[in-house]
N, C-alpha and C positions, 0 to 999 in steps of 0.2 A: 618480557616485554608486555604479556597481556596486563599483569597484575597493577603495575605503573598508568595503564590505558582503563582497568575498569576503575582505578581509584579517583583517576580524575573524573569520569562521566560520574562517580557518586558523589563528588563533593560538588560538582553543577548541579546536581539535581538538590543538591540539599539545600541551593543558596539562591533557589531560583523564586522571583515573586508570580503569583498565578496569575492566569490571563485563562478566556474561555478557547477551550483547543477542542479540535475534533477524534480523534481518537474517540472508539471503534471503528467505525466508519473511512470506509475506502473511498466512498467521492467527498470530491473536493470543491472548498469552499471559496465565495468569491473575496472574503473577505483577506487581507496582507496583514503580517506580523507588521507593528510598530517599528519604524526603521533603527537600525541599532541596535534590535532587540532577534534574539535567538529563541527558539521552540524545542524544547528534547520532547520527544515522544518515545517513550520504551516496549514494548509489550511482548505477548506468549501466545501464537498458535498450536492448537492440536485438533485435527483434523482426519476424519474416518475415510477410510475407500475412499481415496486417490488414486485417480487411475494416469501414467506416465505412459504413454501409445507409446514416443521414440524408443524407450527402454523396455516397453514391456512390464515394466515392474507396476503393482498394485498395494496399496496396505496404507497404514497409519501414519501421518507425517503430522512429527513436531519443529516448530518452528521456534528458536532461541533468539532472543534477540532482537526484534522485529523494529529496525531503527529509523526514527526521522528525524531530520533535523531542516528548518524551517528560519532563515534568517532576512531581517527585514535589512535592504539594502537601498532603499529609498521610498519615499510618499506612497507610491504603488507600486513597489515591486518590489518580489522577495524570490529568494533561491534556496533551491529544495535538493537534501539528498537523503535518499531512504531504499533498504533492504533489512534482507536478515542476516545477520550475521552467522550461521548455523541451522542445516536444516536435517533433522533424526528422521529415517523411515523404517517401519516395523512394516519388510518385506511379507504379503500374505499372498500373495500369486504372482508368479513368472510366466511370459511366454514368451517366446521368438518376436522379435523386434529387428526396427534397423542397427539399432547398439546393442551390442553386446554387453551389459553391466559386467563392472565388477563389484563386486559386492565390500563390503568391507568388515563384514561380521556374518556368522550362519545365515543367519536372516534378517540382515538388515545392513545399512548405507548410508553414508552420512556424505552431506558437502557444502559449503558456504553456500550463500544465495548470490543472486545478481545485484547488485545496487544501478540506482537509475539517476543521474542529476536533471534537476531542469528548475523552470523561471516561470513566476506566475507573476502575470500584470493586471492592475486592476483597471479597465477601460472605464467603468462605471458606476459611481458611488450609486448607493440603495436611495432613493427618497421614498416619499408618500405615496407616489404614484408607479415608481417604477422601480422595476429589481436591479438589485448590483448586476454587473457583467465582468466578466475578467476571462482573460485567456491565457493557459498553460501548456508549452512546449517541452521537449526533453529526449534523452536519449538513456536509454537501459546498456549497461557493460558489462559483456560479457566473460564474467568472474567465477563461474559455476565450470564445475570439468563432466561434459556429457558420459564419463563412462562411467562418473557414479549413479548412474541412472534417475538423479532428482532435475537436474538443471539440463539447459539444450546449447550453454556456452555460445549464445547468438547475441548478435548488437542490433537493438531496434530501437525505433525513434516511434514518438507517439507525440499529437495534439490534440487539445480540447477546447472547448468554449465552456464556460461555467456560467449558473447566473441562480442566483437569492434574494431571498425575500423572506422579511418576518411581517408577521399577520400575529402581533401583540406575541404570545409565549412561545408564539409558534415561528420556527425557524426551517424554512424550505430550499432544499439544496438543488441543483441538477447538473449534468454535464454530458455534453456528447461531442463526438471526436472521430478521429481516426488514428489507426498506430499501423505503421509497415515492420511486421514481424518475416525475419530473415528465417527462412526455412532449412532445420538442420539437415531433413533427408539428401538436399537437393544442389546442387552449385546455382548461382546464379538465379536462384529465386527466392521469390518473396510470396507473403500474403497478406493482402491491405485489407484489417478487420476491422470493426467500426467500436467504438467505444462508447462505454453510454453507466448511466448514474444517477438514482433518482433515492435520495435521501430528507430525512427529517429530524429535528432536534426541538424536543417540548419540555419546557422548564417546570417541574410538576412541582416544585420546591425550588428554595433559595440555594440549596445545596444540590438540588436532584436533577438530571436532564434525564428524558426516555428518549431514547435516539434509535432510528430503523434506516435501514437501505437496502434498497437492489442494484448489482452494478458490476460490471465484467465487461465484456466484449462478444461479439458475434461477428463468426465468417459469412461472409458471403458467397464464398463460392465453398462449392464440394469438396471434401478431404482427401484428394488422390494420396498415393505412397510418395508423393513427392512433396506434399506439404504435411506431412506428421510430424505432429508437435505443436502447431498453430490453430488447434481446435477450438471454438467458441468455449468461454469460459465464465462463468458469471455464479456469485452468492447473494441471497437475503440472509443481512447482521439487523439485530434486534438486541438490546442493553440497553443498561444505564452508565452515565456518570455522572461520578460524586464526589464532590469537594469537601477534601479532610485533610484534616493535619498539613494543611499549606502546598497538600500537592491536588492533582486532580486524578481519578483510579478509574478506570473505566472494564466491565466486562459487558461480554454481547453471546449469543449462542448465534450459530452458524449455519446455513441451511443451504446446499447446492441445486442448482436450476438448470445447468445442462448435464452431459449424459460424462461429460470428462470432469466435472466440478464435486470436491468432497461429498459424502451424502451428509454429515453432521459435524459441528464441532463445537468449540469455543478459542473465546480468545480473554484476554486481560492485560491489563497497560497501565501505564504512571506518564504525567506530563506537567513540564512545568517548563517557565520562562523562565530569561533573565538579561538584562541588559548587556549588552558584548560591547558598544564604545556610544559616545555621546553623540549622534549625527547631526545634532546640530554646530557642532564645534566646527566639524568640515570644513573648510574652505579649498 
């Protein structure tokens, strides 16, 4: 069954015409896919010292897979589903946790990720004077199995406000939000973390963009042993993409800001369009 499901995502990707997409970059933009029109984004984390508090578990986490897909469903609104489809961790430290991992190799663990669906609207086209605005809702499902010690297997739901502006080559992103993350330690609790994303996209070239961001989440309340796993988490991505051979490539190095967030890493990705049905035929 896989080999029949990667053949098709590669003959999408091979027939798709380009459009300017975000990849690297984790916030999000106020602009909507063209209605009718689909978005694949593919790409590759690898990322240093991860620390996993519920498990215990610390070390190197690769991410396989890392899918979006981005479909325009009307004038301003498009629907969004994105995870990884496989996540590798090179176990480097254990300790006593609420889960007991099991491991699945000497030293190391593997387990899909979570995927998240949700719907971005665009409240606000961009003009001269004023930035685009648009808002993004959605729920995360919980697909991950917590005793492999990557995933917390919890359902949360998160919104945002986004809003954009270009100032000539220069393309400025933001977004901030909140997300109710379901606490694995705990029955019946949660913790309302605040979301936030401050991104930039600079055309240095016809082919080239220099792209940066900071952007994650922070708690606002204290980490008792009843909310582990819902620790603030935020990276700074810094890359390029570059438009070749009819797709668009993007890599970015990776830098962690809180004290639970990788210390380094990278990433890399491929994106391309392509038309899924004619919306204006619709009636």
């Amino acid at each position: 069954m896989r080999r029949p499901a990667l053949t098709i995502l590669t003959l999408l990707l091979l027939s798709l015409p380009l459009h300017a997409q975000n990849r690297p970059l984790r916030t999000v933009d106020a602009e909507t896919v063209p209605p009718g029109t689909v978005r694949v984004q593919v790409g590759f984390d690898f990322l240093q010292d991860v620390d996993f508090p519920l498990s215990g578990l610390s070390g190197d986490l690769t991410s396989v897979g890392i899918v979006q897909i981005r479909m325009g469903v009307g004038k301003i609104a498009e629907v969004q589903l994105e995870g990884a489809v496989h996540h590798f961790l090179d176990v480097k430290k254990q300790v006593g946790a609420f889960v007991t991992p099991v491991l699945t190799g000497p030293n190391s663990t593997h387990d899909v990720g979570d995927f998240s669906i949700a719907t971005k609207i665009r409240l606000l086209s961009e003009t001269k004077r004023r930035p685009a605005l648009g808002f993004r809702f959605g729920y995360q499902m919980p697909n991950s199995n917590q005793s492999r010690g990557i995933g917390s297997n919890t359902s949360n739901i998160f919104a945002e406000f986004i809003v954009q502006k270009h100032f000539g080559k220069l393309n400025l992103m933001g977004n901030a939000g909140v997300a109710i993350l379901q606490a694995p330690a705990a029955n019946f609790t949660q913790n309302d973390v605040l979301t936030f994303g401050a991104g930039f996209s600079y055309a240095a070239h016809r082919r080239v963009n220099v792209v940066g961001e900071v952007a994650g989440f922070h708690s606002t309340r204290t980490i008792s042993p009843s909310l582990v796993g819902t620790e603030s988490r935020s990276q700074g991505r810094f890359g390029l993409q570059i438009m070749a051979g009819g797709f668009q490539w993007d890599v970015a190095g990776i830098a962690g800001i809180t004290r639970n967030s990788p210390r380094s890493g990278f990433t890399f990705g491929i994106s391309r369009e392509f038309r899924w049905f004619d919306y204006g035929a619709i009636k």
